[in-house]
mmCIF file of the N, C-alpha and C atoms, coordinates in Angstrom:
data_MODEL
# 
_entry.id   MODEL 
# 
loop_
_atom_site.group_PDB 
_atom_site.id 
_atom_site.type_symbol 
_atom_site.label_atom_id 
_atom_site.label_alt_id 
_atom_site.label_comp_id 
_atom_site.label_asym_id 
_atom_site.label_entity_id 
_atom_site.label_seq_id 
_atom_site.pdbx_PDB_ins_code 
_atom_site.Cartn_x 
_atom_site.Cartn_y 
_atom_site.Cartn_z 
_atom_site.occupancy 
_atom_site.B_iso_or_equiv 
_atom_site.pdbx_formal_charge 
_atom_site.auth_seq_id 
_atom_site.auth_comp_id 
_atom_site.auth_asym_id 
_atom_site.auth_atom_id 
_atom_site.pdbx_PDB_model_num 
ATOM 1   N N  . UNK A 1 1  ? -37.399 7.332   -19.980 1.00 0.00 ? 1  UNK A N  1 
ATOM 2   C CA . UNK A 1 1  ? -36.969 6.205   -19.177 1.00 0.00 ? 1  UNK A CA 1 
ATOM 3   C C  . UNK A 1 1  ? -36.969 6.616   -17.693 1.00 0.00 ? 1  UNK A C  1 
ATOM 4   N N  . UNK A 1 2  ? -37.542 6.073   -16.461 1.00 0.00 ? 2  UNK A N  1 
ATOM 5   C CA . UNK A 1 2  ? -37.500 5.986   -15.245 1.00 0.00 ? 2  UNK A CA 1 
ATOM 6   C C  . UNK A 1 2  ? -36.340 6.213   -14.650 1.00 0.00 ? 2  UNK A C  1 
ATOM 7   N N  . UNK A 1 3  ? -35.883 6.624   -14.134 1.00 0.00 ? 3  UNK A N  1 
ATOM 8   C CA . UNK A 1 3  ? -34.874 6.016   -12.709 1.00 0.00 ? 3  UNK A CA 1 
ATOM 9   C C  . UNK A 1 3  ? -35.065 4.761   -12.153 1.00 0.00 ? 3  UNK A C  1 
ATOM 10  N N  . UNK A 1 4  ? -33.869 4.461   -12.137 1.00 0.00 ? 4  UNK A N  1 
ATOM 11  C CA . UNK A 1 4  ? -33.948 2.748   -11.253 1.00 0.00 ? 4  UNK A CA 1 
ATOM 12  C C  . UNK A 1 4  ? -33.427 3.412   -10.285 1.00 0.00 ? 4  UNK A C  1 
ATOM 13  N N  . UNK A 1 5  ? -33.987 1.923   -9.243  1.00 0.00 ? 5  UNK A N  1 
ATOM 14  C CA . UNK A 1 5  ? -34.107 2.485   -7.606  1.00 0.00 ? 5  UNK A CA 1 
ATOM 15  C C  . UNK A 1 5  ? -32.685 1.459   -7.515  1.00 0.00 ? 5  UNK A C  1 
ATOM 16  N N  . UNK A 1 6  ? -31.665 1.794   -6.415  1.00 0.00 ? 6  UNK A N  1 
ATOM 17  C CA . UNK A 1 6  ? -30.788 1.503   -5.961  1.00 0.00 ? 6  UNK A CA 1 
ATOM 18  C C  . UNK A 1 6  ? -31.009 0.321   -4.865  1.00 0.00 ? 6  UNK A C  1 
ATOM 19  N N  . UNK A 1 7  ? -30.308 -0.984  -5.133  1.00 0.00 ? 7  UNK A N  1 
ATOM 20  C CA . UNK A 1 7  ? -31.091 -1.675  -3.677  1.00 0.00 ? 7  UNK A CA 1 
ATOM 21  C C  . UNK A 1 7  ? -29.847 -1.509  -2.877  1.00 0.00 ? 7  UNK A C  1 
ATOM 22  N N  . UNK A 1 8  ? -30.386 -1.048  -1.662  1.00 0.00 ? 8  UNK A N  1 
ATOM 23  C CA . UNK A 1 8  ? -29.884 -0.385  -0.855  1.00 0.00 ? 8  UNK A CA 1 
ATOM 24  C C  . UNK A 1 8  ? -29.291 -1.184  0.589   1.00 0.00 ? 8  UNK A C  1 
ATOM 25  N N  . UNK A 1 9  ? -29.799 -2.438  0.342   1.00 0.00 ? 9  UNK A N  1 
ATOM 26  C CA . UNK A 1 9  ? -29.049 -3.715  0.972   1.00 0.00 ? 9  UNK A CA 1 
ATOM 27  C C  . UNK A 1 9  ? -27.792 -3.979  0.665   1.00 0.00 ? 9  UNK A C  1 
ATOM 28  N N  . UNK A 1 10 ? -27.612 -3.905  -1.126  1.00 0.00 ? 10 UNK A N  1 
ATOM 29  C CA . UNK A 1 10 ? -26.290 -4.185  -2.153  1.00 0.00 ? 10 UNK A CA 1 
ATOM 30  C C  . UNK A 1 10 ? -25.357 -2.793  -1.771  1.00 0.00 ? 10 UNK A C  1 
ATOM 31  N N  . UNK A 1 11 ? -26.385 -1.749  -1.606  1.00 0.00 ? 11 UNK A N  1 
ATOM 32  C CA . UNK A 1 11 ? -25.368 -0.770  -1.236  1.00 0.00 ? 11 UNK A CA 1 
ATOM 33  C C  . UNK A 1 11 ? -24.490 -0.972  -0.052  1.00 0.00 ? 11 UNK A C  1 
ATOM 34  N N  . UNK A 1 12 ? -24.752 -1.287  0.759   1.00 0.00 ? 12 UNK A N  1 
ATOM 35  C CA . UNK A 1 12 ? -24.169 -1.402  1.580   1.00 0.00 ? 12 UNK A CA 1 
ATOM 36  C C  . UNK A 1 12 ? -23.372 -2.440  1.907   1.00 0.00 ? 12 UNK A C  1 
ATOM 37  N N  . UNK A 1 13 ? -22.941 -3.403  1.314   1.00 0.00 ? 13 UNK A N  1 
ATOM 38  C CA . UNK A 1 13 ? -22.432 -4.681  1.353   1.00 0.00 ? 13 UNK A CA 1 
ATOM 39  C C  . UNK A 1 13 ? -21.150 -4.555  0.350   1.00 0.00 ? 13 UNK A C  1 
ATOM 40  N N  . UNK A 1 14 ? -21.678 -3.741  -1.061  1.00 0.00 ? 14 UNK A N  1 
ATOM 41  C CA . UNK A 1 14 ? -20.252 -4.138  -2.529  1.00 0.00 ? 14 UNK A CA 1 
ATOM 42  C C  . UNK A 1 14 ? -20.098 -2.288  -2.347  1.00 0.00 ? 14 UNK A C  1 
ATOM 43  N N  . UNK A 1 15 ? -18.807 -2.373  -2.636  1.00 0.00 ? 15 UNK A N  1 
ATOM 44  C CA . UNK A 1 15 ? -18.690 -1.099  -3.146  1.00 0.00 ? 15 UNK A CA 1 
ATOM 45  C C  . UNK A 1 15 ? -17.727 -1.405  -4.856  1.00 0.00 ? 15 UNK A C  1 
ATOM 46  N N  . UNK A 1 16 ? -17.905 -0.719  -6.017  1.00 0.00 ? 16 UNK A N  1 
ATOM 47  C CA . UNK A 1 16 ? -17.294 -0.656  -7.233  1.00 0.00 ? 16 UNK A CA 1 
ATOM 48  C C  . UNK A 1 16 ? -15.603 -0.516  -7.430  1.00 0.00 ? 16 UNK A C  1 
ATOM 49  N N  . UNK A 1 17 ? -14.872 -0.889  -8.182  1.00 0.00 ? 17 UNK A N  1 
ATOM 50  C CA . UNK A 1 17 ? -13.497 -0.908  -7.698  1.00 0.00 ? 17 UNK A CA 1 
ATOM 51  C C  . UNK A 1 17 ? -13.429 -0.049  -9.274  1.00 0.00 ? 17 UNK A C  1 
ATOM 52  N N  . UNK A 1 18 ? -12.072 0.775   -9.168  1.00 0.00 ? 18 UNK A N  1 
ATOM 53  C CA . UNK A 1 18 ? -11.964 1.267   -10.282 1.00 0.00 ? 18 UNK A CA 1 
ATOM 54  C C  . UNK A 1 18 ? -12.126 0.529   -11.422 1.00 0.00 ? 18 UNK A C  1 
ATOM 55  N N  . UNK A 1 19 ? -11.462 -0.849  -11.767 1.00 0.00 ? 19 UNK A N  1 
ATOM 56  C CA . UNK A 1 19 ? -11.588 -1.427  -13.187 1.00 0.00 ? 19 UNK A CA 1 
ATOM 57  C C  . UNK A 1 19 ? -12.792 -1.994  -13.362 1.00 0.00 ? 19 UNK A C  1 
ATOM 58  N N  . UNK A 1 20 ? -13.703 -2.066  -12.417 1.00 0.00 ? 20 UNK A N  1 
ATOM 59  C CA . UNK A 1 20 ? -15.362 -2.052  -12.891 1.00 0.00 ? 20 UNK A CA 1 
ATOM 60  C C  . UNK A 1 20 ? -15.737 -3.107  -11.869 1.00 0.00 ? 20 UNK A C  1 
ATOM 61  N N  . UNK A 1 21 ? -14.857 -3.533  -11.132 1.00 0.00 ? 21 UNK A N  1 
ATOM 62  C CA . UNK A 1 21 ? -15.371 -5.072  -10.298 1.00 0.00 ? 21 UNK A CA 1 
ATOM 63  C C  . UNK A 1 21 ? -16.069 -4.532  -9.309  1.00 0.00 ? 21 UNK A C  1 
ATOM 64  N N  . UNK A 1 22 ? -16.385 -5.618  -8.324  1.00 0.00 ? 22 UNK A N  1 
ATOM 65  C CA . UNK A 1 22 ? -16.799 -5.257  -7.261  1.00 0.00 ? 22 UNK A CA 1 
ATOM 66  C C  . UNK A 1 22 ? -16.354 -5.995  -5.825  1.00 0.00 ? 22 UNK A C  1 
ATOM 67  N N  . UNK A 1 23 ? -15.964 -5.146  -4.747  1.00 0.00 ? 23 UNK A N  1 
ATOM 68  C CA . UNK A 1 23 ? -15.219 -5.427  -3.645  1.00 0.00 ? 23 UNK A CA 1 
ATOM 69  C C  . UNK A 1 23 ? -16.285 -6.057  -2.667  1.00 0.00 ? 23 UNK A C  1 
ATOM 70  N N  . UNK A 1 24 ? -16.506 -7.253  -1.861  1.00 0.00 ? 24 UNK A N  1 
ATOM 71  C CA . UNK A 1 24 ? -17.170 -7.371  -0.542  1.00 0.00 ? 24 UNK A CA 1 
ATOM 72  C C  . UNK A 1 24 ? -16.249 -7.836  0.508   1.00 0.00 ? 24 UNK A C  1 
ATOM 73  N N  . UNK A 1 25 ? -17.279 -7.937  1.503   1.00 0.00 ? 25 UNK A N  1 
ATOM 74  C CA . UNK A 1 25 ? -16.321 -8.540  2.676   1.00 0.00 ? 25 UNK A CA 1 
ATOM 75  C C  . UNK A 1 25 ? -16.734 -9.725  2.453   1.00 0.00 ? 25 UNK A C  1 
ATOM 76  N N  . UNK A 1 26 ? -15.737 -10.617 3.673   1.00 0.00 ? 26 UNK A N  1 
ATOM 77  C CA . UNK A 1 26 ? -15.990 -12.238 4.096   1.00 0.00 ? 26 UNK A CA 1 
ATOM 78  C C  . UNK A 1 26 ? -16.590 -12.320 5.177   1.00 0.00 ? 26 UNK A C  1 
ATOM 79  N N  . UNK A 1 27 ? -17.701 -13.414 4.816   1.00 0.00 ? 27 UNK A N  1 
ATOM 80  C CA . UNK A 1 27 ? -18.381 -13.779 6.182   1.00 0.00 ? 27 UNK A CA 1 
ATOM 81  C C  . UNK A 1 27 ? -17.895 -14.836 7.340   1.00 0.00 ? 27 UNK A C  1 
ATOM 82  N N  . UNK A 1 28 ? -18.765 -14.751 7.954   1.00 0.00 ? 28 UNK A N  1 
ATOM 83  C CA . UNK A 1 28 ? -17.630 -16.018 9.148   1.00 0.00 ? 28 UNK A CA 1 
ATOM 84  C C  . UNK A 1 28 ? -16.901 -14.997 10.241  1.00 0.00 ? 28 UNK A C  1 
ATOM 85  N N  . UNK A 1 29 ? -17.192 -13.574 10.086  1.00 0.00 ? 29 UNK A N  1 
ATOM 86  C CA . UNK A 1 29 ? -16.247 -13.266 10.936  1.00 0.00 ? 29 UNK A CA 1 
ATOM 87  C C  . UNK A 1 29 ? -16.847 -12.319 11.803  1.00 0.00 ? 29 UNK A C  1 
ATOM 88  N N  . UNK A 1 30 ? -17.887 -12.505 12.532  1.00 0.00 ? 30 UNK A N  1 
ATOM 89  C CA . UNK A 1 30 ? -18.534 -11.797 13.366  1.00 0.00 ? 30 UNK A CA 1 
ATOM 90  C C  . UNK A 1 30 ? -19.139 -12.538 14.777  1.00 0.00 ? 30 UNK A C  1 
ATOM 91  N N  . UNK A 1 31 ? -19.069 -13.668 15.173  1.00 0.00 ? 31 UNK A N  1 
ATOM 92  C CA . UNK A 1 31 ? -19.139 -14.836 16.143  1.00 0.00 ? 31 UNK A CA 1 
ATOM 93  C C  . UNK A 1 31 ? -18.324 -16.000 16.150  1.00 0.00 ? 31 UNK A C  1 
ATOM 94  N N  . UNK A 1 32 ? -18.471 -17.083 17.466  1.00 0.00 ? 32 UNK A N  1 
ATOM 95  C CA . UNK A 1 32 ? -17.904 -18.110 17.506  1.00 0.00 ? 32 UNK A CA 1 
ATOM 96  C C  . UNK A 1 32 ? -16.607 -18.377 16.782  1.00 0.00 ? 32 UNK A C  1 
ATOM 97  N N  . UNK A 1 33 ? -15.509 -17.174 17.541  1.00 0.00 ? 33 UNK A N  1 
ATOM 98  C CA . UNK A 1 33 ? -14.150 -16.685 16.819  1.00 0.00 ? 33 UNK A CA 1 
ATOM 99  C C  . UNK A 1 33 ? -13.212 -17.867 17.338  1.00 0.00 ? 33 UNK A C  1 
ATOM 100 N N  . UNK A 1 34 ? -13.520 -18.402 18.815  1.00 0.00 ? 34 UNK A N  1 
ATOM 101 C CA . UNK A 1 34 ? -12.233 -19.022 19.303  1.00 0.00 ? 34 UNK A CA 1 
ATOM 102 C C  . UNK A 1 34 ? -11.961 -20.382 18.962  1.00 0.00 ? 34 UNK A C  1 
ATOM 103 N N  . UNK A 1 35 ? -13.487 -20.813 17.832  1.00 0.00 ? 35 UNK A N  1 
ATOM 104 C CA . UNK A 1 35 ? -13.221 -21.929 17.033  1.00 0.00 ? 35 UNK A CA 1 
ATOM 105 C C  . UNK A 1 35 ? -12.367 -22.083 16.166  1.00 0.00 ? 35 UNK A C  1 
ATOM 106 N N  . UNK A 1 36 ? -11.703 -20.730 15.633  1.00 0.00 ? 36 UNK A N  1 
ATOM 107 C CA . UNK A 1 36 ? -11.172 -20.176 14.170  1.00 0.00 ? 36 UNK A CA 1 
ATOM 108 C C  . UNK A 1 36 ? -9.720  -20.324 14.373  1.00 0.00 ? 36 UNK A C  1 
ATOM 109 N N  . UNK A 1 37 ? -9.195  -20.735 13.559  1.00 0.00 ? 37 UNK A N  1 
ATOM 110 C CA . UNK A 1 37 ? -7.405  -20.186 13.776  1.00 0.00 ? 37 UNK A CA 1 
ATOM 111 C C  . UNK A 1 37 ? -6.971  -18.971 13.239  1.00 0.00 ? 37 UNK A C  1 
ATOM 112 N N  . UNK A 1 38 ? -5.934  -18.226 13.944  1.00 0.00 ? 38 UNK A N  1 
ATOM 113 C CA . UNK A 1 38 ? -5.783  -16.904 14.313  1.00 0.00 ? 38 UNK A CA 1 
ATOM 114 C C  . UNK A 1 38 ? -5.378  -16.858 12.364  1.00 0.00 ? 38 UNK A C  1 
ATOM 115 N N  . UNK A 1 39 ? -4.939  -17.628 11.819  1.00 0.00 ? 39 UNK A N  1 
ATOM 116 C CA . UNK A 1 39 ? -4.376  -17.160 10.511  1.00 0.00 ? 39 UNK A CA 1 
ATOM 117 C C  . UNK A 1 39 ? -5.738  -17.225 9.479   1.00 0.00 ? 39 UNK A C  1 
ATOM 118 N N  . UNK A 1 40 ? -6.561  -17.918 9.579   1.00 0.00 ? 40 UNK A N  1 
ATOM 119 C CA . UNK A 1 40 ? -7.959  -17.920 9.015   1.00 0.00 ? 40 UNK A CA 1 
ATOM 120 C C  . UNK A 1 40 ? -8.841  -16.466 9.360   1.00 0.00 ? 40 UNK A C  1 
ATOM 121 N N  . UNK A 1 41 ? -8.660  -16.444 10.918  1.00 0.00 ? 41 UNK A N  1 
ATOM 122 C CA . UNK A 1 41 ? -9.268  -14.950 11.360  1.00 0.00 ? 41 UNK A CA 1 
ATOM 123 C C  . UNK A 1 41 ? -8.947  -13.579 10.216  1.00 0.00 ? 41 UNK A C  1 
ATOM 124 N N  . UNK A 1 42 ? -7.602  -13.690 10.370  1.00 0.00 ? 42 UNK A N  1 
ATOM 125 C CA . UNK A 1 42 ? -6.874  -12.749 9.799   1.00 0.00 ? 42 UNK A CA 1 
ATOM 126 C C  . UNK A 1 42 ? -6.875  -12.407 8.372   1.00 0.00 ? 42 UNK A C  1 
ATOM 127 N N  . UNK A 1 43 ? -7.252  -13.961 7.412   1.00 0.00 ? 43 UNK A N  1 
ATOM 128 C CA . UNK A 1 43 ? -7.268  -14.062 5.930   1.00 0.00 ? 43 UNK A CA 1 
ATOM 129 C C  . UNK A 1 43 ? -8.625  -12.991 6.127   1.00 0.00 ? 43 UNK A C  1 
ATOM 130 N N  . UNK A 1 44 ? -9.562  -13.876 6.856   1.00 0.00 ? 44 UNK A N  1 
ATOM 131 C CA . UNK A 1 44 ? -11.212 -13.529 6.758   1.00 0.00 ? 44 UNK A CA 1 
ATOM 132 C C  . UNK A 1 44 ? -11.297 -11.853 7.147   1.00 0.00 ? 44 UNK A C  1 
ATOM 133 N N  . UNK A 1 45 ? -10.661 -11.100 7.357   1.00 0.00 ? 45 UNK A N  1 
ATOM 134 C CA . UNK A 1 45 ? -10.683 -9.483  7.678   1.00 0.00 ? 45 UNK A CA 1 
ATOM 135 C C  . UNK A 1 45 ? -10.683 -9.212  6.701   1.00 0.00 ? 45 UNK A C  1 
ATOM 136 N N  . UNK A 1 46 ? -9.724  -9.640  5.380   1.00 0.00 ? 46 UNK A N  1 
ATOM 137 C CA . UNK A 1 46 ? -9.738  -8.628  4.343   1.00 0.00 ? 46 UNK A CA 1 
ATOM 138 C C  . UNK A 1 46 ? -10.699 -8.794  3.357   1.00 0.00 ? 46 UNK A C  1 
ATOM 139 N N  . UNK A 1 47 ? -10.970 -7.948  2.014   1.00 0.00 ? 47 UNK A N  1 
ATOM 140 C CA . UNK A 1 47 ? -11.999 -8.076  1.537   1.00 0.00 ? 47 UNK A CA 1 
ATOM 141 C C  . UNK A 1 47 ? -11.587 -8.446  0.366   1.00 0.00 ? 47 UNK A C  1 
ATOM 142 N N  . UNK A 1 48 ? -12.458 -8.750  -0.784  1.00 0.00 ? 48 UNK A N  1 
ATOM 143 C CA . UNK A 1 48 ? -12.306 -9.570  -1.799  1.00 0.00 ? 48 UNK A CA 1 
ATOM 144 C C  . UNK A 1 48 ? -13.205 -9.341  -2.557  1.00 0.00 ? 48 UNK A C  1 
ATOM 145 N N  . UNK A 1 49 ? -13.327 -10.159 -4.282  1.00 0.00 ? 49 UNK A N  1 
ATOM 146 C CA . UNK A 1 49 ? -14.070 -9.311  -5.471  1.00 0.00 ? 49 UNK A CA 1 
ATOM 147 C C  . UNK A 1 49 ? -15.048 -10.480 -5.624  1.00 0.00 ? 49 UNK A C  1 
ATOM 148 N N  . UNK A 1 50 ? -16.220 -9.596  -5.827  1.00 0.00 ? 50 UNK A N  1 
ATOM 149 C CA . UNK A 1 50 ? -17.267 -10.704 -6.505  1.00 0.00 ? 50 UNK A CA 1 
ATOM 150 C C  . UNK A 1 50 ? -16.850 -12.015 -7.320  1.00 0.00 ? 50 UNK A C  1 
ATOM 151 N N  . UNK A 1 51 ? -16.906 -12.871 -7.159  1.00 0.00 ? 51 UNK A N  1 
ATOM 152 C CA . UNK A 1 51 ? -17.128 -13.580 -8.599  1.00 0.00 ? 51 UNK A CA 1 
ATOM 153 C C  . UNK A 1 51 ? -17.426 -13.678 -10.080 1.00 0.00 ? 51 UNK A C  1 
ATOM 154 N N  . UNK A 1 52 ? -16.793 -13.709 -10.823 1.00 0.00 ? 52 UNK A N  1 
ATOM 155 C CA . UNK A 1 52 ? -17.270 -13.502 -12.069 1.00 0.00 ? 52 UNK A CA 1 
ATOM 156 C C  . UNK A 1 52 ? -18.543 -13.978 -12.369 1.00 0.00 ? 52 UNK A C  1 
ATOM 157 N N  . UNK A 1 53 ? -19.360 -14.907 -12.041 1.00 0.00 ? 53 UNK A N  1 
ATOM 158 C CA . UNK A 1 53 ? -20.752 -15.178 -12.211 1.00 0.00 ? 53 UNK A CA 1 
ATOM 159 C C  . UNK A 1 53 ? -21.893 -14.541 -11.756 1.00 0.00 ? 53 UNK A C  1 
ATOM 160 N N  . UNK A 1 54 ? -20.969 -13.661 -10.244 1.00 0.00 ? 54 UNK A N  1 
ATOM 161 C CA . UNK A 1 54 ? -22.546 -13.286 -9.979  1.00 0.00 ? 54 UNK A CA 1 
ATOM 162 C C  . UNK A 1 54 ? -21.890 -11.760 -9.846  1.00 0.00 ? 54 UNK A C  1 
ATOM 163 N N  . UNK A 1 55 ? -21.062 -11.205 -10.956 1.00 0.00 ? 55 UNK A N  1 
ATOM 164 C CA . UNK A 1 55 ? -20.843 -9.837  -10.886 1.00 0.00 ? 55 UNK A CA 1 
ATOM 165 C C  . UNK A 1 55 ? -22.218 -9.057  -11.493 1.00 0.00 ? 55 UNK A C  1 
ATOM 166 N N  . UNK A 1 56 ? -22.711 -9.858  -12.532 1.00 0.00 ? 56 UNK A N  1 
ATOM 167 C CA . UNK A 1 56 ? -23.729 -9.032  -13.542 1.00 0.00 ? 56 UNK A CA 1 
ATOM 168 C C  . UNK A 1 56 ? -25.044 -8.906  -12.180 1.00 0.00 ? 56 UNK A C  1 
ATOM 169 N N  . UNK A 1 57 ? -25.213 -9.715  -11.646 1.00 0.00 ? 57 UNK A N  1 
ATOM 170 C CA . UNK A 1 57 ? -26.312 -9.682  -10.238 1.00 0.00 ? 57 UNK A CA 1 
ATOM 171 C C  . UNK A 1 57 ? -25.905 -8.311  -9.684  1.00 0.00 ? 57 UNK A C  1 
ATOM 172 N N  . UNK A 1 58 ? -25.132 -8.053  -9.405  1.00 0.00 ? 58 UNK A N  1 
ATOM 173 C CA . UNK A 1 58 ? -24.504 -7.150  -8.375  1.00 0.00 ? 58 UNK A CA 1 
ATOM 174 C C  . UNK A 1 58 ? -24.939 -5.902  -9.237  1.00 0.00 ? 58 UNK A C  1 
ATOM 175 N N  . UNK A 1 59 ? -24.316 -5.912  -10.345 1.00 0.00 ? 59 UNK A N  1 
ATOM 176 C CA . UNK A 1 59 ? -23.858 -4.452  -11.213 1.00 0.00 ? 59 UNK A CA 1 
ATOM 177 C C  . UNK A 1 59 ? -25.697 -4.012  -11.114 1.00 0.00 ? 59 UNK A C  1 
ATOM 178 N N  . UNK A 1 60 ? -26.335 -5.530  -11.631 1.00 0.00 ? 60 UNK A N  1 
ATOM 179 C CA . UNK A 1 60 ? -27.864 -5.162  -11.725 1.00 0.00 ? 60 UNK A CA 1 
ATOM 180 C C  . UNK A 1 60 ? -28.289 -4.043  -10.815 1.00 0.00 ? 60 UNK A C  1 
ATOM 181 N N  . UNK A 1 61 ? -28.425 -4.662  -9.249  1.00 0.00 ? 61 UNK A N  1 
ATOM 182 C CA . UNK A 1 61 ? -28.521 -4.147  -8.100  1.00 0.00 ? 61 UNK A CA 1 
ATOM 183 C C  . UNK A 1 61 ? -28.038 -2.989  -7.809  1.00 0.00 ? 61 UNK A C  1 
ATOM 184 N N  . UNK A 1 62 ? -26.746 -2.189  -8.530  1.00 0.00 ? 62 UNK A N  1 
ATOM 185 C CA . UNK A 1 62 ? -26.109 -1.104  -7.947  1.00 0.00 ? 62 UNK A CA 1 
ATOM 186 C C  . UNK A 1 62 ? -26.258 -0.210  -9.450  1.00 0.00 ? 62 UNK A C  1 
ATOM 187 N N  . UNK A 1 63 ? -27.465 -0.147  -9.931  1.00 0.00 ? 63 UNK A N  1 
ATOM 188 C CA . UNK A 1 63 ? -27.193 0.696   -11.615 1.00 0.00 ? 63 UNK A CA 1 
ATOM 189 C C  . UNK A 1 63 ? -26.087 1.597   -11.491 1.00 0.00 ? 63 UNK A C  1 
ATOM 190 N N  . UNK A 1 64 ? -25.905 2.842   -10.772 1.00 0.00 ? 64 UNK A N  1 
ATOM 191 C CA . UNK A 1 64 ? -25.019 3.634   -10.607 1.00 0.00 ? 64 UNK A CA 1 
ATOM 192 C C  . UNK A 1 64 ? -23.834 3.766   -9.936  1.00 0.00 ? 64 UNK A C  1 
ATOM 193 N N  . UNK A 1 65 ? -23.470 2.678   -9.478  1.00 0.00 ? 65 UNK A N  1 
ATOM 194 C CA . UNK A 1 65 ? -22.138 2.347   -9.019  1.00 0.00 ? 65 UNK A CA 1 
ATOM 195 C C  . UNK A 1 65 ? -20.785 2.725   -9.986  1.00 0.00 ? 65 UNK A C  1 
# 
């Protein structure tokens, strides 16, 4: 069996959480900030878990995660 290649876009975006999920950030938060309210800003910093639908996409993308 081959090695699968790592996509290396996904790498850099999810990282694996111990119970098998996967962590990303939120978008929205890199321009046109002073449209935003400061408590939306603040939700949007922290990071958060895939979705259950498109976890199997992800896991695809990261074989060795």
């Amino acid at each position: 069996m081959p090695k699968l290649k790592t996509h290396t876009g996904a790498a850099k975006r999810f990282t694996k959480t111990a119970s098998g999920l996967f962590k990303r950030g939120q978008s929205k938060t890199r321009h046109i900030l002073t449209s935003k309210a400061t408590k939306s800003k603040r939700h949007l910093g922290q990071s958060v878990l895939v979705s259950k639908a498109d976890t199997p996409k992800v896991a695809r993308m990261l074989p060795y995660a």
